[in-house]
N, CA, C and O of each residue as an XYZ file, in Angstrom:
412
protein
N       7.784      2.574     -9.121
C       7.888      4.015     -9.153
C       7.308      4.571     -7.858
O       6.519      3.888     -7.205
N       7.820      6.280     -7.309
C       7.369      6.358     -5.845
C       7.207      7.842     -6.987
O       7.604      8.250     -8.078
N       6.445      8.182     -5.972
C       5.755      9.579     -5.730
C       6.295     10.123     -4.704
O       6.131      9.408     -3.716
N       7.036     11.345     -4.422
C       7.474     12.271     -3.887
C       6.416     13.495     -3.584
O       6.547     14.241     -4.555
N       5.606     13.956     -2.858
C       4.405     14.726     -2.682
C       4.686     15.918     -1.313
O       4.155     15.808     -0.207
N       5.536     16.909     -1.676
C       5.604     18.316     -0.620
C       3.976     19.354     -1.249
O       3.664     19.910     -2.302
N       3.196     19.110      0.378
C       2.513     19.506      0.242
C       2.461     20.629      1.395
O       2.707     20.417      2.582
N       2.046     22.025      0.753
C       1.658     23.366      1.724
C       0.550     23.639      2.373
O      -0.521     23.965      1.862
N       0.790     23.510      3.518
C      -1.183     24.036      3.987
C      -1.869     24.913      4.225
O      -1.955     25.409      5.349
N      -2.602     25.354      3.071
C      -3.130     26.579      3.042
C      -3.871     26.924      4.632
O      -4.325     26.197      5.516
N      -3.708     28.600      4.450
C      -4.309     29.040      5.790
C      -4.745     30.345      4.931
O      -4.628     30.578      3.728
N      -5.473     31.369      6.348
C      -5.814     32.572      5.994
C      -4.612     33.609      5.713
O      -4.633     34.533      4.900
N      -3.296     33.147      6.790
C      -2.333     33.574      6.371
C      -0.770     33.096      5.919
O       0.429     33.294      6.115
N      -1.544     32.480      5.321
C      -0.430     31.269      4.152
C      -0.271     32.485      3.517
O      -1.249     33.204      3.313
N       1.311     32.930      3.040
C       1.926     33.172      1.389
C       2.501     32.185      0.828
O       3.484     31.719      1.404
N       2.224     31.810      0.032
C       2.976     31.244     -1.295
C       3.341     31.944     -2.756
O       2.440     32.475     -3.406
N       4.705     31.916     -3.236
C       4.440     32.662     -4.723
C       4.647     31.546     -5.344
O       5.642     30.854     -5.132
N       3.604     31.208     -6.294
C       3.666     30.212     -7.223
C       4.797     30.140     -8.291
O       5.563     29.206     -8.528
N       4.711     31.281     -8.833
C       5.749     31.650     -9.788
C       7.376     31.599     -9.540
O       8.129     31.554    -10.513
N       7.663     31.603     -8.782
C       8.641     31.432     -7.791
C       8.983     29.742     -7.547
O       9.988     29.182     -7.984
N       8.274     29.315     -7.024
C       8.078     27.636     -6.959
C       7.986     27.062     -8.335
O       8.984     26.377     -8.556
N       7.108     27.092     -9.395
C       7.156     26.794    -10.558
C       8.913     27.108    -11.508
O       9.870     26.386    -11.790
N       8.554     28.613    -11.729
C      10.148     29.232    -12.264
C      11.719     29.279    -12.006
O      12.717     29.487    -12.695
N      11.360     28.894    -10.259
C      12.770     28.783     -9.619
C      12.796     27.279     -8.751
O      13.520     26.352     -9.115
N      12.170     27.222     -7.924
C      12.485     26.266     -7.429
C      12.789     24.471     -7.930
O      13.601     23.548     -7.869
N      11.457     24.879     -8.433
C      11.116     23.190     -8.691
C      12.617     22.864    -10.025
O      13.229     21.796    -10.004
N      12.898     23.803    -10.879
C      13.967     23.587    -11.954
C      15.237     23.501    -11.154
O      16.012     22.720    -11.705
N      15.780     24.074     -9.941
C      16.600     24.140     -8.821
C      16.660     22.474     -8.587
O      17.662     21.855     -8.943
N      15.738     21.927     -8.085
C      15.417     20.584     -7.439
C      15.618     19.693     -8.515
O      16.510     18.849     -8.429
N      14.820     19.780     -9.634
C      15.246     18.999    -10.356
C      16.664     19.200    -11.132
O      17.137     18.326    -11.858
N      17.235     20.358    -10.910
C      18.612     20.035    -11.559
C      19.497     19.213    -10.594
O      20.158     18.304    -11.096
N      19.576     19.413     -9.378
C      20.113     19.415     -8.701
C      19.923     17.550     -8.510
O      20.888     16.801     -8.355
N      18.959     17.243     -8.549
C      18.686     15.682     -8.353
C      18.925     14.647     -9.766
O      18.942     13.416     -9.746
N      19.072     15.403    -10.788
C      19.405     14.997    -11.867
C      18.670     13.889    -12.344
O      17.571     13.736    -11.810
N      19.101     12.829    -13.479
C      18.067     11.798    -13.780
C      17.834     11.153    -12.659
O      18.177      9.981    -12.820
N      17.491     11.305    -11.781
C      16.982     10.316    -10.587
C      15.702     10.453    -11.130
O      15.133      9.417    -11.474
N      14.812     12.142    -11.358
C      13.818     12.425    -10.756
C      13.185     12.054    -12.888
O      13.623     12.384    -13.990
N      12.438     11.535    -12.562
C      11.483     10.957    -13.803
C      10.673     11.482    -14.508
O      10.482     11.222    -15.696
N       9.851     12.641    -13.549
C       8.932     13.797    -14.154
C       8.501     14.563    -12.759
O       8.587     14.076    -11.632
N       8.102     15.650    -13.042
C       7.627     16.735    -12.077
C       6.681     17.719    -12.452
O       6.769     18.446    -13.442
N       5.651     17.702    -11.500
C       4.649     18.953    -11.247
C       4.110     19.586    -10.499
O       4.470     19.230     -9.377
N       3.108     20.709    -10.434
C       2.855     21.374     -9.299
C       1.596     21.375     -9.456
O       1.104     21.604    -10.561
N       0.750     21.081     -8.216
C      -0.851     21.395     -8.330
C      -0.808     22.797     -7.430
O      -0.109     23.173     -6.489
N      -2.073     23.472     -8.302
C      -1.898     25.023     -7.238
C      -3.448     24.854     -6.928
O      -4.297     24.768     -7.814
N      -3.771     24.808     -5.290
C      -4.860     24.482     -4.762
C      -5.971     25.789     -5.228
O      -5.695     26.982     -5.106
N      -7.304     25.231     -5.795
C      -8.868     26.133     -5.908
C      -9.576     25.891     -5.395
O     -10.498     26.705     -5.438
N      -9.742     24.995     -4.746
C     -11.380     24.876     -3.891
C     -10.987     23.977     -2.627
O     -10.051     23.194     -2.787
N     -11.265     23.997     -2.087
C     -11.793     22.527     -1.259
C     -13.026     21.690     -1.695
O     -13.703     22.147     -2.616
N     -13.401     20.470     -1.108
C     -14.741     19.650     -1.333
C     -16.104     20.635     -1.612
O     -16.966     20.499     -2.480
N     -15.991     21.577     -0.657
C     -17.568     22.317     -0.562
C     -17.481     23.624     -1.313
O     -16.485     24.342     -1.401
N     -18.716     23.832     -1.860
C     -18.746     25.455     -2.463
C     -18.162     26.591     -1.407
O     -18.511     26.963     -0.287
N     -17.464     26.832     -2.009
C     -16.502     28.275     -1.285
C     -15.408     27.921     -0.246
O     -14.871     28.903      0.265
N     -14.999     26.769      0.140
C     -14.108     26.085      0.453
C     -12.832     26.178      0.087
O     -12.477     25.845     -1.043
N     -11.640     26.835      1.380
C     -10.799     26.953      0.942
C      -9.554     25.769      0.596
O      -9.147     25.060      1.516
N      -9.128     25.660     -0.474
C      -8.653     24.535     -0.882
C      -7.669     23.749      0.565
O      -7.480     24.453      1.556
N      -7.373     22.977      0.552
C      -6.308     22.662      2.078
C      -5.211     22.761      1.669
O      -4.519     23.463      2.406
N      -4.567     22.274      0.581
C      -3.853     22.845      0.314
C      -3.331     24.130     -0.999
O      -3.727     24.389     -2.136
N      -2.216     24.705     -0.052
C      -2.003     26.191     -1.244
C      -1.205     25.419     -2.573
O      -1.505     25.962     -3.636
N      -0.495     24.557     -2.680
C       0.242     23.967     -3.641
C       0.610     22.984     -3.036
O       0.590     22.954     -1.806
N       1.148     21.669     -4.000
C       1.754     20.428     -4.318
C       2.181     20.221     -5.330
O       1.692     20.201     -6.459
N       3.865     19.930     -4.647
C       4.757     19.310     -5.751
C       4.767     18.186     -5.713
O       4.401     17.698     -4.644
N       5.085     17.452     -6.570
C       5.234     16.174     -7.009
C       6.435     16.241     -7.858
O       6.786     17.275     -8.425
N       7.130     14.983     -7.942
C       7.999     14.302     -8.195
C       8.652     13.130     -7.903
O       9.284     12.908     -6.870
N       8.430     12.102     -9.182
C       8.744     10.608     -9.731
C       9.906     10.231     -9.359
O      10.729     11.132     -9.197
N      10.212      9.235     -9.182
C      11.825      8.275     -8.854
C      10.728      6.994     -9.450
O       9.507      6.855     -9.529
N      12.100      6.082     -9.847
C      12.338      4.820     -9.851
C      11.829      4.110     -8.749
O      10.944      3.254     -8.745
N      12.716      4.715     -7.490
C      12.965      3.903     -6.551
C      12.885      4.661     -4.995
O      12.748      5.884     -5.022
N      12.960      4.043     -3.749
C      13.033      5.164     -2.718
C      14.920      5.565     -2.559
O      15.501      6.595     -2.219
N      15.416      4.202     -2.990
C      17.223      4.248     -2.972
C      17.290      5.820     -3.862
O      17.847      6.897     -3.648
N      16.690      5.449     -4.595
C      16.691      6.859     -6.046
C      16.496      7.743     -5.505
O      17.353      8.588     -5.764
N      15.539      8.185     -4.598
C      14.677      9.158     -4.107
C      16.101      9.449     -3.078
O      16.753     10.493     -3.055
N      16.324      8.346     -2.355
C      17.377      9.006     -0.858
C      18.442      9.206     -1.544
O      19.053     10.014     -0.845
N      19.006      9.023     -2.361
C      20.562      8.642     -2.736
C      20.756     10.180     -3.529
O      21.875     10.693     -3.567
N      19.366     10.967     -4.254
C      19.942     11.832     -4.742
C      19.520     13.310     -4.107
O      19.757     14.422     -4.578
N      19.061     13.083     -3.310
C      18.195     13.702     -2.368
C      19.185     13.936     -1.017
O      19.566     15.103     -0.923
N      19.425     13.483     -0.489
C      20.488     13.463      0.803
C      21.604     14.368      0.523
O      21.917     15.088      1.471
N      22.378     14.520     -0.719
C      23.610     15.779     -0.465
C      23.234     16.612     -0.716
O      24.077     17.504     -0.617
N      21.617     17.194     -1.292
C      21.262     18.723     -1.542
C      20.041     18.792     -0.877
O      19.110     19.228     -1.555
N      19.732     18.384      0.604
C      18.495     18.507      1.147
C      18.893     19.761      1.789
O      17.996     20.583      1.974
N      20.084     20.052      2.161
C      20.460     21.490      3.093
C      20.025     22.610      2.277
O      19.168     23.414      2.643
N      20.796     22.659      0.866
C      20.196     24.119      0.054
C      18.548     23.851     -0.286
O      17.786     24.816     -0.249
N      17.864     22.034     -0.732
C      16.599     22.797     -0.888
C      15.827     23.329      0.138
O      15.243     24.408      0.044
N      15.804     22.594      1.131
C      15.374     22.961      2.218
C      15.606     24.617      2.469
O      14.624     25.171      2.964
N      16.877     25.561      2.169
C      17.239     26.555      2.775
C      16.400     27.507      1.776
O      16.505     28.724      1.930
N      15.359     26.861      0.498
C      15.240     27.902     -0.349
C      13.304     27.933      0.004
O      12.410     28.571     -0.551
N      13.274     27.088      0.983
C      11.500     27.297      1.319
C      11.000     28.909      1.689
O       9.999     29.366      1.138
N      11.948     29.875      2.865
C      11.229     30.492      2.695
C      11.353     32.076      1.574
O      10.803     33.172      1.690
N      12.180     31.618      0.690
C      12.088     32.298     -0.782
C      10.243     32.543     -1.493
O       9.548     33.412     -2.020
N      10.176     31.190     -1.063
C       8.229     30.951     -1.874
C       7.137     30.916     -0.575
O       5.929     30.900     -0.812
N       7.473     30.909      0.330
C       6.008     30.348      1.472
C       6.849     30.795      2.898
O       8.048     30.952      3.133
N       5.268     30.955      3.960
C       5.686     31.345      4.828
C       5.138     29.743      5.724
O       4.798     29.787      6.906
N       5.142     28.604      5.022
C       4.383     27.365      5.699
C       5.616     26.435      6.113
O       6.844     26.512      6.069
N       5.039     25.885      6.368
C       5.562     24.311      6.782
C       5.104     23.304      6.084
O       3.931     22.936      6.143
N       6.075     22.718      5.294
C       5.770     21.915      3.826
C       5.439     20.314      4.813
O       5.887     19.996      5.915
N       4.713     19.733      4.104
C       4.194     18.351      4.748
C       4.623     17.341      3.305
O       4.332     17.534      2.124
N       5.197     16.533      3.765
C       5.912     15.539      2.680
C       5.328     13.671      2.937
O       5.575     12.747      3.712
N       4.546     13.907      1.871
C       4.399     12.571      1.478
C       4.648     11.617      0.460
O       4.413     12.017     -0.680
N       5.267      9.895      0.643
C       5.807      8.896     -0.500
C       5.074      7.719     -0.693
O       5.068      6.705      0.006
N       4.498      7.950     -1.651
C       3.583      7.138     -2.264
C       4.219      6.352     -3.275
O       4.973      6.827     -4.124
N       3.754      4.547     -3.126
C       4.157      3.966     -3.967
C       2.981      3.817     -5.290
O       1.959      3.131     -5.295
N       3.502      4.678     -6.336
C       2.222      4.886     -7.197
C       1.921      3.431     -7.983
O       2.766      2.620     -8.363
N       0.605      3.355     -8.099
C       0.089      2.153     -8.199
C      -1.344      2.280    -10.019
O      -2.004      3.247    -10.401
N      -1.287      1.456    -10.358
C      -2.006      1.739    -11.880
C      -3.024      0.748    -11.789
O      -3.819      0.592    -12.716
């Protein structure tokens, strides 16, 4: 199993609408990728390490595959529209990381 991880980096003048990403997007992505994608969620960043620390990141999605074939194969004919719907939710530059999740 891989981990799929678009992560936002919070700033002072980061927007993100969560609700937006949660309500629209992420159901967008996963329809659109169909059973490839295994399960999906969103972390919405509160702290960083230190008291009063702003979290680093503003949100992270996540989302499961099988496989990375899984991951590219269903991913590659709708990377143009998800990609075109980033700045609907955020004014960032999403940072994407694939982790082979491990137990």
């Amino acid at each position: 199993m891989i981990k799929v991880s678009v992560m936002y980096p919070n700033s002072s003048d980061a927007n993100f609408d969560i609700e937006y990403y949660c309500n629209t997007h992420m159901p967008m992505v996963k329809d659109l990728l169909g059973d490839s994608v295994k399960s999906c969620n969103v972390d919405s960043g509160l702290a960083g390490g230190a008291p009063g620390e702003m979290a680093p990141f503003i949100a992270i999605g996540h989302l499961i595959f099988d496989s990375m074939e899984s991951f590219q194969n269903s991913f590659a004919p709708h990377a143009e529209k998800i990609m075109a719907d980033i700045p609907n939710y955020t004014n960032t530059q999403p940072q994407i990381q694939i982790s082979d999740i491990k137990v």
